[in-house]
DRENTORKOL-3810 file (N, C-alpha, C; in nm, 4 decimals):
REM DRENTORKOL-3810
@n.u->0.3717; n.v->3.4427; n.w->-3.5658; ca.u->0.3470; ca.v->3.5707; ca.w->-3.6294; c.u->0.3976; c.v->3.6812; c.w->-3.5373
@n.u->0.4651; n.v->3.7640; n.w->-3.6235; ca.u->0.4997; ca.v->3.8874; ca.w->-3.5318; c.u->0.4034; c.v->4.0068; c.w->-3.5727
@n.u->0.4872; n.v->4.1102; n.w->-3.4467; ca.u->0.3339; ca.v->4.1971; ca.w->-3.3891; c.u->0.4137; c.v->4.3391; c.w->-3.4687
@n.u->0.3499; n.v->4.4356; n.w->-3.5111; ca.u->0.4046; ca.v->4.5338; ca.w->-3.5612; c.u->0.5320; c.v->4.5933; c.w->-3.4726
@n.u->0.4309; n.v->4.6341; n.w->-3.3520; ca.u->0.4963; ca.v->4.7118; ca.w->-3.2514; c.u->0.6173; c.v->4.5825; c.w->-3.2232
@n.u->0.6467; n.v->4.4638; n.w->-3.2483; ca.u->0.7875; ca.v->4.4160; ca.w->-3.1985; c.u->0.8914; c.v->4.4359; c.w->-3.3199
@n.u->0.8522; n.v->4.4830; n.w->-3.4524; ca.u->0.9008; ca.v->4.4888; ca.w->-3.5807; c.u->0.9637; c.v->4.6276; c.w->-3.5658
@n.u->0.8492; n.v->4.7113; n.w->-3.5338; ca.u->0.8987; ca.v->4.9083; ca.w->-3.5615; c.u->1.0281; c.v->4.8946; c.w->-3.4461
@n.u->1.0226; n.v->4.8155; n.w->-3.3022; ca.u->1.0718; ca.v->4.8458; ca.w->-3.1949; c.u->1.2341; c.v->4.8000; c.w->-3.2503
@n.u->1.2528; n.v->4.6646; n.w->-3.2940; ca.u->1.3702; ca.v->4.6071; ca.w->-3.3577; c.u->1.4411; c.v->4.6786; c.w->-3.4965
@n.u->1.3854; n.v->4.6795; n.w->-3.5408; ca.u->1.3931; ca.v->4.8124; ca.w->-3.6496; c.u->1.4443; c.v->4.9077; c.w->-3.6555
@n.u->1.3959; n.v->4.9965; n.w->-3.4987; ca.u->1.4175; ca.v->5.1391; ca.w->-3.4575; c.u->1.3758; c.v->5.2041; c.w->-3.5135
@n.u->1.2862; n.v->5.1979; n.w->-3.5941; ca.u->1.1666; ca.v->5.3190; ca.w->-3.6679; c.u->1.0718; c.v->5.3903; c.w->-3.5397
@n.u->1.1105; n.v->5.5849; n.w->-3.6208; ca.u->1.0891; ca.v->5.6723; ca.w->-3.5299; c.u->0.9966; c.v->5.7440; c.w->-3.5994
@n.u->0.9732; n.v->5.6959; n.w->-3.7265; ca.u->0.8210; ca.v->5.7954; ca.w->-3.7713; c.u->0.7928; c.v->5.7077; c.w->-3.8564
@n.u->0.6266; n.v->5.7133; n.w->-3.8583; ca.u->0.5553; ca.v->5.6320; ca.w->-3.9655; c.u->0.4515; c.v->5.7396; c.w->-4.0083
@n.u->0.4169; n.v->5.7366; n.w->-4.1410; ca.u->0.2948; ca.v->5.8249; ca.w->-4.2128; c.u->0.1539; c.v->5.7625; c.w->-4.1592
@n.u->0.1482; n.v->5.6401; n.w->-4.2296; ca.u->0.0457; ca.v->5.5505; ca.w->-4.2965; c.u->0.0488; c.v->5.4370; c.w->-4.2115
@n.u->-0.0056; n.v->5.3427; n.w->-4.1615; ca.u->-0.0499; ca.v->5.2031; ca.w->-4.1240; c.u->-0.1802; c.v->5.2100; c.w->-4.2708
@n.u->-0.1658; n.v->5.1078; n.w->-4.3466; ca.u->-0.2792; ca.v->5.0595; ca.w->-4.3963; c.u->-0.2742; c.v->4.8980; c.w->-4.3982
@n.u->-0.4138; n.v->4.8776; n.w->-4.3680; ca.u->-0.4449; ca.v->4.7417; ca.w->-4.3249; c.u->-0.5702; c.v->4.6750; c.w->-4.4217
@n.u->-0.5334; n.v->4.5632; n.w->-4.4828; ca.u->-0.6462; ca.v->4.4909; ca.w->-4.5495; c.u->-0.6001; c.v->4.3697; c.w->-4.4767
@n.u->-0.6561; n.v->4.2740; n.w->-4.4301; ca.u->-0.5658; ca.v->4.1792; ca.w->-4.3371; c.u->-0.7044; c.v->4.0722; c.w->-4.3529
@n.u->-0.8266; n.v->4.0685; n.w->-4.4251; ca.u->-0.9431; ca.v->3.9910; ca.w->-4.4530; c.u->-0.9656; c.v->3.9075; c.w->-4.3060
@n.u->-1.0066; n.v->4.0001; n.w->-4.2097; ca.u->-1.0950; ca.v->3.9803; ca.w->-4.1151; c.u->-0.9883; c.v->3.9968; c.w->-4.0356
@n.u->-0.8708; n.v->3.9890; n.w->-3.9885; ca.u->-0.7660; ca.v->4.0098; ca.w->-3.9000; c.u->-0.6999; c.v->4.1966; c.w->-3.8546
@n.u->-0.7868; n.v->4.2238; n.w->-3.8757; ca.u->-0.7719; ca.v->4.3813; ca.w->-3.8667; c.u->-0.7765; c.v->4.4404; c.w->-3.7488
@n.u->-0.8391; n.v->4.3926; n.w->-3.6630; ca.u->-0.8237; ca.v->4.4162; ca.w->-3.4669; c.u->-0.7255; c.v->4.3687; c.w->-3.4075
@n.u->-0.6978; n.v->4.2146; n.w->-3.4865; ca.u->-0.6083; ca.v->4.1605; ca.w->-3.4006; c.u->-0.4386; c.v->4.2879; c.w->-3.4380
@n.u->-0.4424; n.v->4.2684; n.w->-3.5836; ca.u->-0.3145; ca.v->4.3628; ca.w->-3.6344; c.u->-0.3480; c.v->4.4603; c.w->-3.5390
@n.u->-0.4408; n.v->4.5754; n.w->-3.5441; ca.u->-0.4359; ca.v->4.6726; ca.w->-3.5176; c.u->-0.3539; c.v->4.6594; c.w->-3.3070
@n.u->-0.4252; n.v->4.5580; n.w->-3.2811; ca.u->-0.3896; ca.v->4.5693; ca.w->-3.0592; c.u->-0.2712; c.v->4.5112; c.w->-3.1055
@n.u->-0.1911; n.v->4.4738; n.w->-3.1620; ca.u->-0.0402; ca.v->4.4223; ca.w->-3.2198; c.u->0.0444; c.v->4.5221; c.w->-3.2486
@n.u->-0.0142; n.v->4.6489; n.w->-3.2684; ca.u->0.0085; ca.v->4.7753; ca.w->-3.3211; c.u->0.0064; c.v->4.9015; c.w->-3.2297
@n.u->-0.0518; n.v->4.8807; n.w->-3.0658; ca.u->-0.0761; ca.v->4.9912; ca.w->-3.0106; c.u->-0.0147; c.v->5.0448; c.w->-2.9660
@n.u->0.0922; n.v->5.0106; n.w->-2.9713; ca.u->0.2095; ca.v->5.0958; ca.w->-2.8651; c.u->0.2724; c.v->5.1959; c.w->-2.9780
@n.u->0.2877; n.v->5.1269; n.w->-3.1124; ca.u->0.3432; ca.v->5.2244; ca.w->-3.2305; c.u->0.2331; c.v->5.3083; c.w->-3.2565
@n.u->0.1029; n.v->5.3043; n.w->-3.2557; ca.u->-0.0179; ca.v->5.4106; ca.w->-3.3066; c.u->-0.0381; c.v->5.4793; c.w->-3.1715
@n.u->0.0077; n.v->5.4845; n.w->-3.0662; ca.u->-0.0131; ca.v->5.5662; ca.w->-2.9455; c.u->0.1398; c.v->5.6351; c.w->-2.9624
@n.u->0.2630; n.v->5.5801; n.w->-2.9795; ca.u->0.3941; ca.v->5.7039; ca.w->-2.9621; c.u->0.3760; c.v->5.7658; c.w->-3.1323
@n.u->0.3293; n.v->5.7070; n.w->-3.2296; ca.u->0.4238; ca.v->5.7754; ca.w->-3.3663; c.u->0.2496; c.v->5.8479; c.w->-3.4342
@n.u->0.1510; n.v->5.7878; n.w->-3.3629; ca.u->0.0532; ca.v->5.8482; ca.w->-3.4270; c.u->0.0257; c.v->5.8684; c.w->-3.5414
@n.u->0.0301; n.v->5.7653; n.w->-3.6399; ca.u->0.0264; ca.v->5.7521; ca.w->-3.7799; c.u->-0.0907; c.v->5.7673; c.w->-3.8532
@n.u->-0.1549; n.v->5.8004; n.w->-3.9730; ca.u->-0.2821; ca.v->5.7673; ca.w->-3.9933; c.u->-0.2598; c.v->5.6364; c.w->-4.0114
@n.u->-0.4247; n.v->5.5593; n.w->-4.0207; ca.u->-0.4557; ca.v->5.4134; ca.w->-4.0596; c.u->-0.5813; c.v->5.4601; c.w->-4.1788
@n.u->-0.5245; n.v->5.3726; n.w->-4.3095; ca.u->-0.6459; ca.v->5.3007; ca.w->-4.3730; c.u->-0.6901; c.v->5.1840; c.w->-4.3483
@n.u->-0.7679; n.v->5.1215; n.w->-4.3029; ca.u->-0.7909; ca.v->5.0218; ca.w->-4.2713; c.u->-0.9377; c.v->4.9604; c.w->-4.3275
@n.u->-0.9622; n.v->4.8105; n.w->-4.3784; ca.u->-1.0662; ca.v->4.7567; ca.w->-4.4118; c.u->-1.1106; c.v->4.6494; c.w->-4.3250
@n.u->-1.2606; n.v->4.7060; n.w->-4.2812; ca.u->-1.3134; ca.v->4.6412; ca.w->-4.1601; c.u->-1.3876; c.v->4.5780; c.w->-4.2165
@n.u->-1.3878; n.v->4.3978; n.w->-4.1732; ca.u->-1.5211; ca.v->4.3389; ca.w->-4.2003; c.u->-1.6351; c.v->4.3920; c.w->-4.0990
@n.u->-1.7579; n.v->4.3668; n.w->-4.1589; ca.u->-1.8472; ca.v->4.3993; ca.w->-4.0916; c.u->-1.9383; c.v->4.3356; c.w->-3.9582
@n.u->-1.8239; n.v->4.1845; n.w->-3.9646; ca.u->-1.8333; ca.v->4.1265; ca.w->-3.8253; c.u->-1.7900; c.v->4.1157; c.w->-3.7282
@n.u->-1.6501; n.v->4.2872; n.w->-3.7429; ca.u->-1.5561; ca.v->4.3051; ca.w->-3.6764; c.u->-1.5746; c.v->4.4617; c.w->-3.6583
@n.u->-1.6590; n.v->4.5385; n.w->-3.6717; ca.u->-1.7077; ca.v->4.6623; ca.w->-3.6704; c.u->-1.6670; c.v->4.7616; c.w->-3.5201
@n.u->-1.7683; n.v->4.6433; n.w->-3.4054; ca.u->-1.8135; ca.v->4.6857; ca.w->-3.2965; c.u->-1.6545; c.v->4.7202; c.w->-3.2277
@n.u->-1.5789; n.v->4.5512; n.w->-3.2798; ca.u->-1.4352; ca.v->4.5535; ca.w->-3.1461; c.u->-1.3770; c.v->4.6334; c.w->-3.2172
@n.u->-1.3443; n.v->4.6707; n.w->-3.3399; ca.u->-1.2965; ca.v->4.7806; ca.w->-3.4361; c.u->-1.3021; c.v->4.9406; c.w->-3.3426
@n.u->-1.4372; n.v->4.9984; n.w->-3.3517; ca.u->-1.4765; ca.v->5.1050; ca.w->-3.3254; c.u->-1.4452; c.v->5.1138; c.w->-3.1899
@n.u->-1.4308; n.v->5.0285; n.w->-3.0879; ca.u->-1.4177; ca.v->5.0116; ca.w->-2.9491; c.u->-1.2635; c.v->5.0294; c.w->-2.9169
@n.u->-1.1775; n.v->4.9816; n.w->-2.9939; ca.u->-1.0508; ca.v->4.9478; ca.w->-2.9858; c.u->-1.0035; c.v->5.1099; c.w->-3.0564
@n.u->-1.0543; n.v->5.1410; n.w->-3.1456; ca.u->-0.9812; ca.v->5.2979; ca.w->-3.2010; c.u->-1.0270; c.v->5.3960; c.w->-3.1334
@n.u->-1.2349; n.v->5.4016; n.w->-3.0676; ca.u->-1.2063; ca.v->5.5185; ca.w->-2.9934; c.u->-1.0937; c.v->5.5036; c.w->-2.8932
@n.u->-1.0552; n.v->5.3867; n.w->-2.8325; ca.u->-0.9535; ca.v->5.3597; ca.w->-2.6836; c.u->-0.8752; c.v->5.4649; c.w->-2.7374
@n.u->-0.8035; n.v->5.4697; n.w->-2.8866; ca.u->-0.6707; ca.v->5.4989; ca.w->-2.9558; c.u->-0.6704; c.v->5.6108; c.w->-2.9272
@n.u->-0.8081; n.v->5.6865; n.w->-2.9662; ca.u->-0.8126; ca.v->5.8377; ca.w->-2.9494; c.u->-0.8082; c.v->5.8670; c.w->-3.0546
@n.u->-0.8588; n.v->5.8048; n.w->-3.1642; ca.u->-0.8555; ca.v->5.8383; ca.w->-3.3348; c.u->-0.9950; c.v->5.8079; c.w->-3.3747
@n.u->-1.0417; n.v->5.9094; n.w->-3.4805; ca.u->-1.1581; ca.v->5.9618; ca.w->-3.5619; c.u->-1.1756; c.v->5.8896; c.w->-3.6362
@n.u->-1.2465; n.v->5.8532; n.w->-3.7232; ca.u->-1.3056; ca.v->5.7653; ca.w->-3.8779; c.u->-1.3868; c.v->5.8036; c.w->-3.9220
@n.u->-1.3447; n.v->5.7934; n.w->-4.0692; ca.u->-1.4476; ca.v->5.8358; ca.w->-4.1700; c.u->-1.4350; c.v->5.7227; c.w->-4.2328
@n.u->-1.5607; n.v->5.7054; n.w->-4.3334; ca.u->-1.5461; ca.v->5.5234; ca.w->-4.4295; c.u->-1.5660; c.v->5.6086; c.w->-4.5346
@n.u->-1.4099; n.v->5.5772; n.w->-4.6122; ca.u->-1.4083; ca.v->5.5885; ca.w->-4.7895; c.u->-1.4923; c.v->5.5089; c.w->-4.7947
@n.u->-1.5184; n.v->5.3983; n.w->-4.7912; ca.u->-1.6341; ca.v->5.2967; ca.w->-4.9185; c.u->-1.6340; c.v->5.1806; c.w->-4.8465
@n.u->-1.7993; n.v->5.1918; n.w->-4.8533; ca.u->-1.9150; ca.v->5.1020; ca.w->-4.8097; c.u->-1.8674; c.v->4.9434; c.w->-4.8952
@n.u->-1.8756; n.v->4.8455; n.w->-4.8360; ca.u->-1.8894; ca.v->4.7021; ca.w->-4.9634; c.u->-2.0149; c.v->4.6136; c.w->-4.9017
@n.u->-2.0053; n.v->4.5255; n.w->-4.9233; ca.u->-2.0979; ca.v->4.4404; ca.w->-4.8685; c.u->-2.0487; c.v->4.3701; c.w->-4.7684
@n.u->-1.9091; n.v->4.3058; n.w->-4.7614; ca.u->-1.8991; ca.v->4.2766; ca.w->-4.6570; c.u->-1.8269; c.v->4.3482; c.w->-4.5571
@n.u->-1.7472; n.v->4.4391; n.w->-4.5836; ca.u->-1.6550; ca.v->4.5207; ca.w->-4.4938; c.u->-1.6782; c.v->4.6419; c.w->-4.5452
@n.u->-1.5707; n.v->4.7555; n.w->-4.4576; ca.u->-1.5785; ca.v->4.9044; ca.w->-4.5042; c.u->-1.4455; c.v->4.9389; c.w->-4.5044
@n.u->-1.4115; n.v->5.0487; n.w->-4.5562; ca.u->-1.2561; ca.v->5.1070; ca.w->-4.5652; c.u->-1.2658; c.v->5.1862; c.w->-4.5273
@n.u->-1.1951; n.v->5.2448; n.w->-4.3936; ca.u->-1.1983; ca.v->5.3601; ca.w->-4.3176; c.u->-1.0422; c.v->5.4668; c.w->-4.3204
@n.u->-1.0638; n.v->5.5825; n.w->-4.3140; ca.u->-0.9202; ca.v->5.6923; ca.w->-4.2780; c.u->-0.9494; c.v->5.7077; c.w->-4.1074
@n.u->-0.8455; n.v->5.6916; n.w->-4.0605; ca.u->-0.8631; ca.v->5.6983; ca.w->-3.9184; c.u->-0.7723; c.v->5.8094; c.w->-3.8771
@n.u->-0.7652; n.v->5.8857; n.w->-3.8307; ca.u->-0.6570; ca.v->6.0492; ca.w->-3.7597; c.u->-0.6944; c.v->6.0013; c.w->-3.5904
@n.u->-0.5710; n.v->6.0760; n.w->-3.5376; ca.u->-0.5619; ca.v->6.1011; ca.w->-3.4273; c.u->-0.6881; c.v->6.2126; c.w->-3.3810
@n.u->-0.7377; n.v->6.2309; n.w->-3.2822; ca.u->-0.8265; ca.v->6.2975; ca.w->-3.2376; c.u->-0.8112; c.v->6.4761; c.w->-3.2438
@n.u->-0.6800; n.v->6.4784; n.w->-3.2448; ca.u->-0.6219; ca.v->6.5579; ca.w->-3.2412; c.u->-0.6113; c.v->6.6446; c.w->-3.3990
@n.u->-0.5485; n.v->6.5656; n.w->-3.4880; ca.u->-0.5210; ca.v->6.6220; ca.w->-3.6077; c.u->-0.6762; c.v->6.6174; c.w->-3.7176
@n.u->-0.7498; n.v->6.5291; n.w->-3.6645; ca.u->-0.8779; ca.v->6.5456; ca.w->-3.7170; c.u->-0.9612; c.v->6.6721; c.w->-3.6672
@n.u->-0.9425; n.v->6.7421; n.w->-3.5439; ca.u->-1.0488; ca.v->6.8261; ca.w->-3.5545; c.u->-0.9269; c.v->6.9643; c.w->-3.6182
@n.u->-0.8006; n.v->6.9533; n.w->-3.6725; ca.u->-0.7130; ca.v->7.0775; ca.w->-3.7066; c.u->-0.7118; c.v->7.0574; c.w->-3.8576
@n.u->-0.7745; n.v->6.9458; n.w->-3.9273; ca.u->-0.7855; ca.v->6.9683; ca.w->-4.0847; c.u->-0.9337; c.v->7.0106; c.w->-4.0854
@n.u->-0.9508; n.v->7.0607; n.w->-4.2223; ca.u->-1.0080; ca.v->7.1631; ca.w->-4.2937; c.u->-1.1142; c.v->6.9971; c.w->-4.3999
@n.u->-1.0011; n.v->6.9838; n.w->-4.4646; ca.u->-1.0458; ca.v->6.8497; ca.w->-4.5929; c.u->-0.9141; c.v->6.8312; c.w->-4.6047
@n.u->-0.9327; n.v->6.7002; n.w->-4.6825; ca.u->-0.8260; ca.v->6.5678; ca.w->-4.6840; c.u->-0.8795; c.v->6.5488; c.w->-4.8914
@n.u->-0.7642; n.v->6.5965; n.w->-4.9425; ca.u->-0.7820; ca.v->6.5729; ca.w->-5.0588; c.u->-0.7310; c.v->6.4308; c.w->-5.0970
@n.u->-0.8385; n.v->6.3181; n.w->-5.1331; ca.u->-0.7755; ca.v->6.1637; ca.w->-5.0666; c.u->-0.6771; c.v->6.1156; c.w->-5.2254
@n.u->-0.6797; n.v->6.1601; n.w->-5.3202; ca.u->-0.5887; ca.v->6.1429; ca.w->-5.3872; c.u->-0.4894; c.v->6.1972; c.w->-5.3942
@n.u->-0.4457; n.v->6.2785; n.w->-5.3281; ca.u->-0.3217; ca.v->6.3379; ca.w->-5.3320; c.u->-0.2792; c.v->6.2751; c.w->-5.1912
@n.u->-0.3077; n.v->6.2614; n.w->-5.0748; ca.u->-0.3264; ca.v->6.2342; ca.w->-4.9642; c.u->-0.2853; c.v->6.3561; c.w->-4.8673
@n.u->-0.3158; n.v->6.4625; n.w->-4.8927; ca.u->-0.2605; ca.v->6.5973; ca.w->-4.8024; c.u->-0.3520; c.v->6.6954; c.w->-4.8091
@n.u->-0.3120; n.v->6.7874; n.w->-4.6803; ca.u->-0.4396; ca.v->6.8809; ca.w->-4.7005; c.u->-0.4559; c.v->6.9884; c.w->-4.7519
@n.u->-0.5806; n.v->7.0487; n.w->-4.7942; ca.u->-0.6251; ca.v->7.1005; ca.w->-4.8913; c.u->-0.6658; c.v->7.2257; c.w->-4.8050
END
């Protein structure tokens, strides 16, 4: 399996919007597969966390320096918007169907 960050690097992709991740319990591992592209291009992430993957989740994104909010609760996981630390405290609201700000 390859790692994002060896995909964007071969590629040569120099901007990304979005990372969204449903990966059914593999969502940490994607995401530390991913850190070198979410530390230079600073993308948002949607991402769906199981809830037995919460703790290394939350541990691994504050490292990132990115915020979370959870669109929606489930029973076994959650779906989170994640921003850079940065661009989260400079929006206002996030109109999530349109995906831009309001």
């Amino acid at each position: 399996m390859r790692s994002l960050d060896s995909l964007i690097t071969e590629l040569k992709i120099s901007h990304i919007d979005v990372i969204k991740i449903d990966a059914e319990g593999a969502e940490v591992q994607i995401l530390k597969g991913a850190i070198n592209t979410i530390v230079r291009l600073k993308p948002y992430i949607i991402v769906e966390v199981r809830h037995s993957n919460l703790n290394e989740f939350k541990e691994l994104i504050k490292g990132l320096r990115y915020s979370c909010e959870i669109l929606l609760h489930g029973l076994s996981d959650n779906v989170f918007l994640c921003l850079p630390q940065d661009v989260s405290k400079q929006r206002s609201n996030i109109n999530y169907e349109e995906g831009v700000h309001v």
